[in-house]
C-alpha positions in Angstrom: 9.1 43.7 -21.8 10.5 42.8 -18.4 6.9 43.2 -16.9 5.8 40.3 -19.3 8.5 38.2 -18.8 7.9 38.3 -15.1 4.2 38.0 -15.6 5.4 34.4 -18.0 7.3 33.5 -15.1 4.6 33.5 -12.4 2.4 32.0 -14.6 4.7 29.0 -15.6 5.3 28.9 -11.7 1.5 28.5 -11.3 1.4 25.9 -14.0 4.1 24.1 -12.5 2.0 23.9 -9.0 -0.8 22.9 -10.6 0.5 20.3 -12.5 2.7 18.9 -9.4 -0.7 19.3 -7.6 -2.9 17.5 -10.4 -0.3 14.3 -9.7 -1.6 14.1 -6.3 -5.4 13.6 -7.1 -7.8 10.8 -5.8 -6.6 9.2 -9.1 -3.1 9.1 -7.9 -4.0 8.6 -4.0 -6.1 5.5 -5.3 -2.9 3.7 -6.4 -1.5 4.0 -3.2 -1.7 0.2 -1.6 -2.3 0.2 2.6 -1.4 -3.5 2.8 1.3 -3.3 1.0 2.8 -0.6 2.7 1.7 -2.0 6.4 3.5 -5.5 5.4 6.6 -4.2 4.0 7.4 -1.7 6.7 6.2 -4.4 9.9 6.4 -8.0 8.2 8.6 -8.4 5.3 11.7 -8.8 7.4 10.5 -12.1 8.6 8.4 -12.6 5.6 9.8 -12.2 2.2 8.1 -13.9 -0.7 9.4 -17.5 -0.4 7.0 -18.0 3.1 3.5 -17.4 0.8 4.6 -19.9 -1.6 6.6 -22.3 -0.4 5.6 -25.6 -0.2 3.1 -26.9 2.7 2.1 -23.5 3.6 -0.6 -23.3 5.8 -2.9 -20.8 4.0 -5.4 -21.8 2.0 -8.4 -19.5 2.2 -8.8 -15.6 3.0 -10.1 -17.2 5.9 -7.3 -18.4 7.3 -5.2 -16.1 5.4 -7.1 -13.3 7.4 -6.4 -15.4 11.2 -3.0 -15.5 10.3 -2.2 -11.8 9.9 -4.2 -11.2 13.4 -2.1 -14.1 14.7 1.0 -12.2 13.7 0.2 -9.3 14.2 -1.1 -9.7 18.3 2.2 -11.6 18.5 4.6 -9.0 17.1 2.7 -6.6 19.3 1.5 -4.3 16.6 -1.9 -3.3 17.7 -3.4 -3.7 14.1 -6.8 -2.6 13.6 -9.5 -4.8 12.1 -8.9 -2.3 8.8 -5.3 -3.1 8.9 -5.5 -6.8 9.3 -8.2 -6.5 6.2 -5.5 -4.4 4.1 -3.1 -6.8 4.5 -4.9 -9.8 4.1 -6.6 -8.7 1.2 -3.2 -7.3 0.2 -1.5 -10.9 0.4 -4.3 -12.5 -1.1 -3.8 -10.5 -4.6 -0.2 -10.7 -4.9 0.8 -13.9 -3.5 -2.0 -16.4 -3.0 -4.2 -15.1 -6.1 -7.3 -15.3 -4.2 -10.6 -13.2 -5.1 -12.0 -12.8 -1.6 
């Protein structure tokens, strides 16, 4: 009996791995936003939510959406990549400018 329960054990252990595992897919990894990340942890100090909507904002195209995140981003020194700046453009135009690229 004590052979079985240990054998139950391990097994629920394994299931338990694999489960935890199985949360971490692709799937999971997919939901997982780079621009959103990137501006929270180097902009959002500066720029909380007020500055995209506030009235006579200077943004009005993904365009110029996308020249001022490389604007910003040479001036605060971050050494952004052409993939970040894209991330967080693309990332600002979802959430606060509703544009469709």
């Amino acid at each position: 009996m004590l052979i079985v329960l240990k054998q139950l054990q391990s097994a629920g252990i394994t299931v338990g791995v694999w489960a935890a595992l199985a949360m971490y897919t692709p799937f999971a990894a997919a939901e997982f936003d780079r621009g959103q990340a990137l501006y929270e942890n180097h902009c959002r100090e500066c720029h909380e939510s007020w500055a995209h909507s506030r009235e006579g904002r200077h943004v009005n195209s993904m365009d110029a959406l996308r020249q001022w995140v490389t604007s910003w981003s040479v001036h605060s020194g971050l050494g952004w990549s052409v993939e970040d700046i894209d991330d967080v453009s693309d990332y600002l135009g979802r959430t606060f400018y509703n544009f469709k690229d």
